[in-house]
N, C-alpha and C positions, 0 to 999 in steps of 0.2 A: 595569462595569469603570470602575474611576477613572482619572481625570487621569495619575496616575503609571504606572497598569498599562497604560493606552494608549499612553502615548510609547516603555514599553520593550519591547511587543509589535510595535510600528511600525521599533524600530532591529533587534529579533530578525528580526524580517521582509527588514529591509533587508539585513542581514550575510548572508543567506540566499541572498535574489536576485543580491547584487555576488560571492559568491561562485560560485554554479552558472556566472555569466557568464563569469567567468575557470577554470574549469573546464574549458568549452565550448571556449576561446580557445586555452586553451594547455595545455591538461591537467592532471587533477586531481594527479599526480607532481608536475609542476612549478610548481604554483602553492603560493605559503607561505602561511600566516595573516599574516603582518605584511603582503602585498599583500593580501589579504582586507580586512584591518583599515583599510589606506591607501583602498581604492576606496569602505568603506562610510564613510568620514572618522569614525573609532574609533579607540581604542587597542586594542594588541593585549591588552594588559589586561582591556579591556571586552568584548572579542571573547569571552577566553576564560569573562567570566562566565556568559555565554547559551553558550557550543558548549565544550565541555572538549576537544574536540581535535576537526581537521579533518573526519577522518568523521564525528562526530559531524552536521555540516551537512547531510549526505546522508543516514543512518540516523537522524537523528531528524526527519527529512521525511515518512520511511514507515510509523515508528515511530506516531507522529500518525495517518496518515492510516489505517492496520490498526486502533489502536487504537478510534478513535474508530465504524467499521465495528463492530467484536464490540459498544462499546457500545450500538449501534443495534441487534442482536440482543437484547441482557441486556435493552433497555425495552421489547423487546415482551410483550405480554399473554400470559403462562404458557400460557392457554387458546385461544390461535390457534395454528392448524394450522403444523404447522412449516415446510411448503411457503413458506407467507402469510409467515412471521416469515422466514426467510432471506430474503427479497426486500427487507428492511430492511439487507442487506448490500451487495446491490448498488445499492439507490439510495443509499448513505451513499457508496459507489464513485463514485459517478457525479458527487455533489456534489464528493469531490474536486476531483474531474479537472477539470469544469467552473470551480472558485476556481482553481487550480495548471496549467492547461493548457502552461506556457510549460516550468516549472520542471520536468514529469514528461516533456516529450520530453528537456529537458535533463537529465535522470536516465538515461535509459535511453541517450542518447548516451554518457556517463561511464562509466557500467558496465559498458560494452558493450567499453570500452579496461581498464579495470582488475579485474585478476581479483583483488585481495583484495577490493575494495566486492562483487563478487560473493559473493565467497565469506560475506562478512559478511550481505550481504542475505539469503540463502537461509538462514542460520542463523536472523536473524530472521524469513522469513518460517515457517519449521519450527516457528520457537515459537507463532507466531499461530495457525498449524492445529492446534497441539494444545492451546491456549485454546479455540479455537472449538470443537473436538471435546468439551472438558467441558460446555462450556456445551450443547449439544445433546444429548448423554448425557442431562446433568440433564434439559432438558427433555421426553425421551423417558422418563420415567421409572425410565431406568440406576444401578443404585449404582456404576454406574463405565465409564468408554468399552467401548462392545462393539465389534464389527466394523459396528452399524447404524452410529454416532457415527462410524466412525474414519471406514468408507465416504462418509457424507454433508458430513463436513470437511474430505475429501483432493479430492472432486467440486466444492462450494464455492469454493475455494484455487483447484483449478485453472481454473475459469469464470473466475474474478477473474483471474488470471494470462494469460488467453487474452485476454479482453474489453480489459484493458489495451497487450498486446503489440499487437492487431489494432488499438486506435485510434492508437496511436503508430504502427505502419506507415501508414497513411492521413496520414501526417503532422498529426494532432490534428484533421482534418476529416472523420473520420467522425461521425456517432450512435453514442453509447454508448451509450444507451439499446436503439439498434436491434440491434446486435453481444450486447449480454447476451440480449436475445428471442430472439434466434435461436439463442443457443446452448443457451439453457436449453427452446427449444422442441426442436431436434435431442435432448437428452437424452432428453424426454418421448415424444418417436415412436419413439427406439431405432435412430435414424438414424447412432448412431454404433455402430460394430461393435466389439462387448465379447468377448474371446478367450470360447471355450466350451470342455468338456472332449471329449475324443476319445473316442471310443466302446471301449467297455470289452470 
């Protein structure tokens, strides 16, 4: 990365930070971009060439961090066990959390007050699980998501979704690492009770 791609990766970063701050502070409703733009000492001009609109600061936080997780799937080796290749998921999770630890409690605080970020987030997070679901298809040898794919990117999703919610209740002082063990070791023993059908 050059000179130039570092300075405007470092004010994208900063606009990021001063904004989740004032988020935090006073709420994502009442806080504007032109106070955004005043805390990161930007125009709101400049603001808007990294963030096209406010959410944007917050869904493309997530946006990143999903995305860059499926990529850490796609580089795995075709020929590893699919087991082995999803666990490229969660330690790409993990590295998040560990760079973003301040940002992602401040996330889930924010969203926790505004049901459209909600609403937004689960939209995006819907499309990521059915990214991830092609790409597992494919590497299961599918010509197209089955019920193996759907099941093992809606089970995926939700470990990640759980593994995060439980570090964030720990107030960011849990192991993440330890939280995804555990839950993906419960999977594996059948510790979790799966409805069954009634007797015919």
């Amino acid at each position: 990365m050059g000179l130039r791609e570092t300075k405007m990766e470092r004010t994208r970063q900063l606009i990021a930070d001063k904004a989740f701050e004032l988020f935090v502070e006073q709420g994502y409703e009442k806080t504007t971009v032109e106070q955004i733009a005043a805390a990161a000492e930007v125009g709101a001009r400049t603001l808007y060439r990294y963030y096209v609109t406010k959410e944007a600061l917050v869904v493309d936080f997530v946006e990143e961090g999903l995305t860059t997780a499926l990529a850490a799937l796609v580089d795995q080796p075709d020929d590893l066990p699919l087991p082995h290749a999803l666990h490229a998921v969660f330690e790409s999770i993990e590295r998040t959390i560990a760079a973003n630890s301040g940002r992602l409690i401040a996330l889930y605080e924010i969203t926790g007050r505004t049901a459209a970020l909600r609403a937004r987030l689960a939209d995006q997070n819907w499309h990521w699980r059915q990214a991830l679901e092609r790409e597992i298809a494919r590497r299961v040898g599918g010509t197209g998501p089955d019920l193996v794919a759907t099941l093992t990117a809606a089970t995926t999703a939700s470990v990640v979704e759980v593994v995060l919610q439980k570090w964030v209740d720990s107030g960011g002082t849990a192991d993440v690492g330890d939280i995804a063990r555990e839950s993906l070791h419960l999977l594996r023993t059948h510790a979790i009770p799966v409805p069954t059908p009634a007797p015919s």
